[in-house]
C-alpha positions in Angstrom: -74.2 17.2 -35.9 -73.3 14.6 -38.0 -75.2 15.2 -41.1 -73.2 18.9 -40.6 -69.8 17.5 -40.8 -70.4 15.8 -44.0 -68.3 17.2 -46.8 -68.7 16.9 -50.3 -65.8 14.5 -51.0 -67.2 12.6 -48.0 -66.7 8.8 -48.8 -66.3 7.3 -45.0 -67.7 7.7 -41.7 -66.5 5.8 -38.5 -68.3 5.5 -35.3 -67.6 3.3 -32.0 -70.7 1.3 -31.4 -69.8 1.2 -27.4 -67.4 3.7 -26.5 -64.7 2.2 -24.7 -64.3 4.3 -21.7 -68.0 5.9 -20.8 -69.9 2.8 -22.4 -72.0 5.1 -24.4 -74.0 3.5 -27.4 -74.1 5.5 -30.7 -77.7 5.1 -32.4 -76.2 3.5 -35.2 -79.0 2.7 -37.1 -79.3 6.6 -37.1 -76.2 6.5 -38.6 -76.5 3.8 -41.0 -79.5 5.6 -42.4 -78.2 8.7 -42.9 -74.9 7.7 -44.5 -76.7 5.5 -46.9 -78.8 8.1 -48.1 -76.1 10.2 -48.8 -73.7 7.0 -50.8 -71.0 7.5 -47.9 -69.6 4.1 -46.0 -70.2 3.8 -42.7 -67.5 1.9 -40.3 -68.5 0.8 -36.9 -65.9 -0.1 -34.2 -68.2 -2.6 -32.6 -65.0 -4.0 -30.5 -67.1 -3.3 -27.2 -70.4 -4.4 -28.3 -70.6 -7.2 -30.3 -71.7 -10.4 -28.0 -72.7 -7.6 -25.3 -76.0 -6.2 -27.6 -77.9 -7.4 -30.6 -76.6 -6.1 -33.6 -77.6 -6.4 -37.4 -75.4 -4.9 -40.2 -78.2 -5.1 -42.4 -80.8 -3.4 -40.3 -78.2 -0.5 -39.1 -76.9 -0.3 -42.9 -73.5 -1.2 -41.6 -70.9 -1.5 -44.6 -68.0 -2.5 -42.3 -67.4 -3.7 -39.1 -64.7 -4.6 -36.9 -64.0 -6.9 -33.5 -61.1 -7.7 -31.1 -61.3 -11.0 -29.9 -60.7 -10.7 -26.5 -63.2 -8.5 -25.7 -65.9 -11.8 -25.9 -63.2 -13.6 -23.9 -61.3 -15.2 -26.9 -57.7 -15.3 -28.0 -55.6 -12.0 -27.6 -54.1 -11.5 -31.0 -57.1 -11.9 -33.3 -60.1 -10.0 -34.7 -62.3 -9.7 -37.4 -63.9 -7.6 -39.7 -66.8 -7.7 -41.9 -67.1 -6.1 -45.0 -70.3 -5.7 -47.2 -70.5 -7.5 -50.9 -73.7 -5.7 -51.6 -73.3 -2.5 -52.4 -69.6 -3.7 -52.6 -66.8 -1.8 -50.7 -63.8 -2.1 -51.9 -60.3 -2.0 -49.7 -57.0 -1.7 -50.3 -54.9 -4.3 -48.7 -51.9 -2.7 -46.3 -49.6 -5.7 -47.4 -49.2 -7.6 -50.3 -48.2 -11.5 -50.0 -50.0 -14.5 -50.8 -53.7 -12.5 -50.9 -55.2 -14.8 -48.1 -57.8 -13.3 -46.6 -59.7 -12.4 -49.9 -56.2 -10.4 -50.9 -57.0 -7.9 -47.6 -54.4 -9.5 -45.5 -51.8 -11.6 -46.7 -50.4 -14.5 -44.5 -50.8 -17.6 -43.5 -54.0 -17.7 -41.2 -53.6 -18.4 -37.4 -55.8 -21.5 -37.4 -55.7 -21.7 -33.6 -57.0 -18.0 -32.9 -59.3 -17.9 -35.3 -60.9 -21.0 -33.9 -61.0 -19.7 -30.7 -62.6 -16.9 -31.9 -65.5 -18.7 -33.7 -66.5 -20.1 -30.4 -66.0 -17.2 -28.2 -68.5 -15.0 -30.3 -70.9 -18.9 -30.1 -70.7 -18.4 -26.5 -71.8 -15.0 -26.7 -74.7 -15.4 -29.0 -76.0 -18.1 -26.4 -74.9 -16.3 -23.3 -76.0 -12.5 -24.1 -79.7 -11.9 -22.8 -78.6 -13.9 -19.7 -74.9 -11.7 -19.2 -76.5 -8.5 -20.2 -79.4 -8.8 -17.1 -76.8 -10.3 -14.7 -73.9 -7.6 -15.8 -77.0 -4.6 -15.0 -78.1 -5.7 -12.0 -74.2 -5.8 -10.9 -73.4 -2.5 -12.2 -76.5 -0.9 -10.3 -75.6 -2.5 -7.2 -72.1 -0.8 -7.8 -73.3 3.0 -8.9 -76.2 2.6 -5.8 -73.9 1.8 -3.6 -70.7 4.2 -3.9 -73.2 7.1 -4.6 -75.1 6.3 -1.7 -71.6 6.6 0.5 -69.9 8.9 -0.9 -71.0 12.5 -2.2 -69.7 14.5 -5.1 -69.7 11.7 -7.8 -70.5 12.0 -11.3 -71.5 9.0 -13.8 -69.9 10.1 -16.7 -71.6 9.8 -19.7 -75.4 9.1 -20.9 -77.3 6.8 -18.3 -80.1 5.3 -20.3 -78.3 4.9 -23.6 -75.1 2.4 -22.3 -73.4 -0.8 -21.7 -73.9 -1.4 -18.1 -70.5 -3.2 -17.7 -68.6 -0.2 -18.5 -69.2 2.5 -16.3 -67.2 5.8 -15.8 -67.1 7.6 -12.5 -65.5 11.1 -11.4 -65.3 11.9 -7.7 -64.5 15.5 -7.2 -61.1 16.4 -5.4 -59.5 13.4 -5.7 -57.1 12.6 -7.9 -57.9 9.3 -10.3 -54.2 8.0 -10.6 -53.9 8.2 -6.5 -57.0 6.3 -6.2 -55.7 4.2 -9.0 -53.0 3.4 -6.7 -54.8 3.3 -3.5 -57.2 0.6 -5.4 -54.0 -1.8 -6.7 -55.4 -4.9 -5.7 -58.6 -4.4 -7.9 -58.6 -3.7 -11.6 -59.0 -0.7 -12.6 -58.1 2.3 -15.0 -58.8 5.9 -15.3 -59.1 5.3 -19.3 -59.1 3.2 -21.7 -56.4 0.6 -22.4 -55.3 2.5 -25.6 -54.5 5.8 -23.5 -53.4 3.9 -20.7 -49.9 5.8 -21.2 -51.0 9.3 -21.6 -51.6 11.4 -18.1 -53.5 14.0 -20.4 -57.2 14.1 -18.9 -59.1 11.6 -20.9 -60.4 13.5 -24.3 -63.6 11.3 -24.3 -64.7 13.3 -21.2 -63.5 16.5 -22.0 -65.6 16.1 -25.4 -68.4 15.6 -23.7 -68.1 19.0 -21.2 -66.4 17.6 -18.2 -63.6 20.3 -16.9 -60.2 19.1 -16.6 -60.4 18.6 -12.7 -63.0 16.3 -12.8 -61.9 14.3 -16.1 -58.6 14.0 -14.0 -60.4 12.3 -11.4 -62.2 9.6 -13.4 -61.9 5.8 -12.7 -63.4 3.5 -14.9 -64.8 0.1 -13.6 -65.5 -2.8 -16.2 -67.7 -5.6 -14.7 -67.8 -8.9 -17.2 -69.4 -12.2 -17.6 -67.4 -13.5 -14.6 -67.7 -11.0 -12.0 -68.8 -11.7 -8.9 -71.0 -9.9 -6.5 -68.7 -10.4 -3.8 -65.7 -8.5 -6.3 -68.9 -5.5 -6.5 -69.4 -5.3 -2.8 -65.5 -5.2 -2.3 -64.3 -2.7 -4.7 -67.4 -0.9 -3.6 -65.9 -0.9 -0.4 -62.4 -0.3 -0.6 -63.5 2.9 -3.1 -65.2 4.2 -0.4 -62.6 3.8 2.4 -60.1 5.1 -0.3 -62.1 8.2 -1.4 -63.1 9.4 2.2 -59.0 9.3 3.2 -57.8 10.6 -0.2 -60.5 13.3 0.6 -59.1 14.3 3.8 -55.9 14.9 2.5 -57.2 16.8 -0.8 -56.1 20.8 -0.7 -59.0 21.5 -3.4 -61.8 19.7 -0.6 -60.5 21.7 2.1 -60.8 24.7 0.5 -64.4 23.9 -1.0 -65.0 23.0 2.9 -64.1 26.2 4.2 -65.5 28.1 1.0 -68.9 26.4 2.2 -68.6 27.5 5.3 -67.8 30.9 4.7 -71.2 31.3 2.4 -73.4 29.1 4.9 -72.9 31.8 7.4 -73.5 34.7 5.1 -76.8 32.6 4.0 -78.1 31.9 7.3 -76.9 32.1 11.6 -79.3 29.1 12.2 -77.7 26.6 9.9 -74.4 28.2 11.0 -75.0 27.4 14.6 -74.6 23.6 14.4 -70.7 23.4 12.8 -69.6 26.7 15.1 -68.2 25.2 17.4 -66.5 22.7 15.0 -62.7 23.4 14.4 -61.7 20.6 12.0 -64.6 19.3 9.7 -64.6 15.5 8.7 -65.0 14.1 5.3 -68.9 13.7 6.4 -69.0 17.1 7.7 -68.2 19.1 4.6 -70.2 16.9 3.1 -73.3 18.1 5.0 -71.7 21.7 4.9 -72.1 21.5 1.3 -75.3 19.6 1.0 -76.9 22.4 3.3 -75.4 25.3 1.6 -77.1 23.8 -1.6 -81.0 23.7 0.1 -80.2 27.0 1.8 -79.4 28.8 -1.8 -82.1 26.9 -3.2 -84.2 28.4 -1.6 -83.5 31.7 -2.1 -81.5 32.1 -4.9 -82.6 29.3 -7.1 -81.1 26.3 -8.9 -78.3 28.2 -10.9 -77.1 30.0 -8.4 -77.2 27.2 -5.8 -75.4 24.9 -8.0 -72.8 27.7 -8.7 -72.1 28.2 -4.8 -72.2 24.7 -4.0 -70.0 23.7 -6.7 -67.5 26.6 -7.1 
């Protein structure tokens, strides 16, 4: 796809390294290759990933490369970026002044920030291997845990190829602000920072395929050097008790309820017989409703169709 979008005035290409709100890694040595081959740039945002995964800029063929501070847990207020001598790239400075910086960004230099930000990517380098196994092993007690509870979730986003501490869920018939709200103790968001201010579905999910309902129903949950497992098992908690209740009151998961019901007694009188006598289903009951009108089309329809019942 990318080799496609190239044009022939082509002269930059720009990729996250870590995308911010699924945690998605780009194969950017991929990249690196195939715009060096071709004598375009390449630009990697590597504001999520650098002191999170090992990178190189002269394995992955990175020309330029920039980093936000406070994502390694330095100051707020300062980044970085690097910029390859060899083959040279040259940038235009977007103020003129006293040419600090190597003429790219005139001003006096804020001695304190960039300080802080020298040691904060130190710590990293020592602490990554150690961060990265403890941050996995938190985020898969996480996923386990509210997947195991509650049904109709989706991990948004690739599962292998990811930074565990960002991780993207969307549970189906529930609204992601009102859990946003119903979750105001714990910090959360149903986007990134930089779209914190739009209500628009997130367009990171809807470029990936997710419809709008369930990209409206997204949370994202960022675990970090100092999260505890205590904060996992809580949040885990309270999502569940949240998503069960917001459930209940959810229009769209009453009607897939009674949708479900409706097609498990076209599909079979034996499954039927155990909710008949039911008048109001629970959140665990539709559930199993849902879960059983899924094995029954299985088996007789097949996978596509099953899937197109159970979800529909």
């Amino acid at each position: 796809e990318l080799e496609a979008a190239f044009q022939p005035d082509t002269s930059l290409v720009s990729v996250m390294t870590v995308n911010n709100e699924i945690g998605v890694k780009q194969p950017i040595g991929d990249i690196g290759e195939i715009c060096r081959a071709r004598k375009v740039f390449f630009h990697t945002d590597a504001a999520q990933a650098v002191g999170k995964i090992p990178l190189d800029v002269n394995d992955s063929k990175i020309d330029l490369m920039s980093i936000s501070g406070h994502k390694i847990y330095g100051p707020k207020g300062v980044g970085a970026i690097y910029v390859r001598r060899r083959p040279r790239v040259r940038l235009e400075p977007l103020q003129s002044g006293g040419g600090q910086e190597r003429g790219l960004r005139s001003g006096t230099v804020p001695t304190p920030l960039a300080v802080g930000l020298g040691a904060a990517c130190e710590v990293a380098q020592e602490e990554m291997e150690y961060d990265h196994k403890r941050i996995s092993q938190l985020a898969e007690r996480l996923v386990t845990k509210i997947m195991s509870e509650v049904p109709d979730v989706v991990m948004n986003g690739d599962r292998e190829h990811r930074y565990p501490g960002c991780i993207n869920l969307s549970f189906a018939y529930v609204e992601g602000e009102s859990l946003l709200m119903a979750l105001k103790d714990v910090a959360l968001s149903s986007g990134s920072a930089c779209t914190s201010a739009s209500l628009e579905p997130s367009y990171v999910l809807r470029a990936i395929g997710a419809d709008e309902d369930l990209a409206h129903s997204s949370i994202r949950f960022g675990i970090g050097r100092f999260t505890t497992e205590e904060e996992v098992d809580y949040t885990v908690q309270k999502c569940i008790q949240h998503v069960k209740r917001l459930r209940e009151m959810s229009e769209s998961f009453a009607t897939a309820a009674v949708f479900a019901y409706g097609q498990l007694a076209s599909v079979t009188s034996g499954s039927l017989a155990q909710w008949a006598n039911l008048d109001v289903l629970s959140v665990d009951s539709m559930s199993s409703v849902l879960s059983s009108i899924y094995l029954e089309d299985e088996a007789l329809y097949g996978k596509a169709e099953a899937k197109s019942h159970t979800v529909d």
